[in-house]
C-alpha positions as CSV (number, residue, x, y, z in Angstrom):
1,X,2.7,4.9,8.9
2,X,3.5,1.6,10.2
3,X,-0.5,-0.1,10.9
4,X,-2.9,-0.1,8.3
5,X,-6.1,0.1,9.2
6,X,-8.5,-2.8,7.8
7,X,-10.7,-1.8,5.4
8,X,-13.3,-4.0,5.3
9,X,-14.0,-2.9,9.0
10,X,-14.9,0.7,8.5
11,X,-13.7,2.2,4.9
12,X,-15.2,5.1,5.5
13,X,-13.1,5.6,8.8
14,X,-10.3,3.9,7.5
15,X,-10.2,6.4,4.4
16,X,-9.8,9.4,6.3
17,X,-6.7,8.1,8.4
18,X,-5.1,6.5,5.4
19,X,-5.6,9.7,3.3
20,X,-4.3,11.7,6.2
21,X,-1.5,10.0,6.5
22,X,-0.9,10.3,3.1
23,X,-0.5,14.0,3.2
24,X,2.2,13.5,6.1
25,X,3.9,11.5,4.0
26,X,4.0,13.4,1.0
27,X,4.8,16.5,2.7
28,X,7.9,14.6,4.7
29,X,9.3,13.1,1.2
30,X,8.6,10.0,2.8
31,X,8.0,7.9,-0.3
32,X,7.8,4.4,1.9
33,X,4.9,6.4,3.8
34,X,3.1,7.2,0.7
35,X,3.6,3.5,-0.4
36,X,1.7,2.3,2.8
37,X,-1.2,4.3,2.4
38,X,-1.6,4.3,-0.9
39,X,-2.0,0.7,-0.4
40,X,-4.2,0.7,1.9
41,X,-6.6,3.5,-0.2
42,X,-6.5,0.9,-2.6
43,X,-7.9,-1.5,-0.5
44,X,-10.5,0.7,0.7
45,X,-11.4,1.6,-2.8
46,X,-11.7,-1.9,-4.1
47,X,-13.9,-2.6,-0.6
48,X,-16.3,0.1,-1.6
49,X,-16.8,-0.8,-5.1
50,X,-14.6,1.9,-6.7
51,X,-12.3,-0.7,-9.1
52,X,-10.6,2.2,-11.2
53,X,-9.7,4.5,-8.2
54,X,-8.3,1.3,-7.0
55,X,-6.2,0.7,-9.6
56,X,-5.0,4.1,-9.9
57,X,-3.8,4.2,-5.9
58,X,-2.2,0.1,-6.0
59,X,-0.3,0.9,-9.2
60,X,1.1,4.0,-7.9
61,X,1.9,2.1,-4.5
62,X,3.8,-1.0,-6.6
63,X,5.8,2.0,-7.9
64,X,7.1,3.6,-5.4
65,X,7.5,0.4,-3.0
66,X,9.6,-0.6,-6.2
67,X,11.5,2.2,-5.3
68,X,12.4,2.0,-2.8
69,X,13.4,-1.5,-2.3
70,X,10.7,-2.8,-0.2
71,X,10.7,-6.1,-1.9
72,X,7.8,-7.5,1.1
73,X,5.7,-3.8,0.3
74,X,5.2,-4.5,-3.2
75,X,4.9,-8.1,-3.1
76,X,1.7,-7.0,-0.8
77,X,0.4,-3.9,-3.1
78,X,0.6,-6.1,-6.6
79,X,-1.1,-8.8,-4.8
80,X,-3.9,-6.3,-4.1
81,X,-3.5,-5.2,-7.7
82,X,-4.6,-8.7,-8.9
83,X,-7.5,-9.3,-6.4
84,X,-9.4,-6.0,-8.3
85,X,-7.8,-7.3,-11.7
86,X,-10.2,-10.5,-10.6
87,X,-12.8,-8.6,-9.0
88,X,-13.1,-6.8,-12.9
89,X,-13.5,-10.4,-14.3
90,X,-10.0,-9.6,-16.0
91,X,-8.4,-13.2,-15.0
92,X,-5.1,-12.7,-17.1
93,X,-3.9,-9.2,-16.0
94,X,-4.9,-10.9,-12.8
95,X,-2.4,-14.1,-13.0
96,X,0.0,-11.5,-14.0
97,X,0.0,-9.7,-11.1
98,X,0.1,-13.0,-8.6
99,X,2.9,-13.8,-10.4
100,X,4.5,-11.0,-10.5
101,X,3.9,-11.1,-6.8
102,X,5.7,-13.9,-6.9
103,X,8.8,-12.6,-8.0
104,X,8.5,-9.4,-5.6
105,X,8.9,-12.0,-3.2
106,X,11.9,-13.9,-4.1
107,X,13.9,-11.2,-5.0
108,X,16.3,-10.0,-2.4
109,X,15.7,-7.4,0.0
110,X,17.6,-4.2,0.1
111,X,18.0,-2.7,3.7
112,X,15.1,-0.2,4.3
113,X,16.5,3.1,5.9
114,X,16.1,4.0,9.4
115,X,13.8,6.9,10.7
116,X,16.4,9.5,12.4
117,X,13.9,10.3,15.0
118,X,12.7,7.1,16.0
119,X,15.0,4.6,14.7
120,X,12.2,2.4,13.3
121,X,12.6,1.0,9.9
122,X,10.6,3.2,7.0
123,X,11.0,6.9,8.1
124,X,8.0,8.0,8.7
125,X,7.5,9.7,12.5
126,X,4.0,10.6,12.1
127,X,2.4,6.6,13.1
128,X,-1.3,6.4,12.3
129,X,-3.5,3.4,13.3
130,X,-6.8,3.0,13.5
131,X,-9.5,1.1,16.4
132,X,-12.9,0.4,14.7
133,X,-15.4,1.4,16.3
């Protein structure tokens, strides 16, 4: 999955590529996929009101970006992470995650791997994006 769609255009058409692409990448092991949309469900989630579901797909998406070693992925995802931590009036957790944000940031960045198909960075052969209708 290389675009994400934007959310705050149309969630509800947004949500069905990003979850769809979600399954391609969990059935290909590609962890970097699930990463992406994951993220971008968590955006979608937090557009649409839904805080907790938001949480739930952001943290999982820090996680596995953390993984594997997509320092720019996670930086992105825990950035997310804090803009619902605000929109929940929870101002702490979210200064923790900007800053933690932060930190994703200046740390180094390992080399992501190669698709063997296509040769793009991430892995993932089955691109999704999305035109707004």
């Amino acid at each position: 999955m290389r675009t994400v769609c934007r959310p705050s255009s149309a969630p509800e058409h947004a949500r069905r590529y990003l979850e769809h692409g979600l399954e391609h990448a969990r059935a290909a092991g590609d962890r970097w996929g699930e990463s992406l949309a994951l993220t971008g469900l968590g955006m979608v989630r937090h557009t649409r009101g839904d805080l907790a579901g938001a949480t739930n797909c952001l943290r999982q998406a820090i996680t596995l970006a953390h993984e594997v070693g997509d320092r720019w992925w996670e930086r992105l995802a825990t950035t997310a992470l804090g803009r619902v931590h605000t929109a929940l009036g929870d101002h702490v957790k979210a200064a923790t995650h900007h800053g933690k944000s932060l930190e994703a940031g200046s740390r180094p960045r390992r080399q992501g791997r190669r698709s063997r198909r296509t040769g793009r960075p991430g892995g993932m052969t089955a691109w999704v994006r999305c035109h707004p209708r």
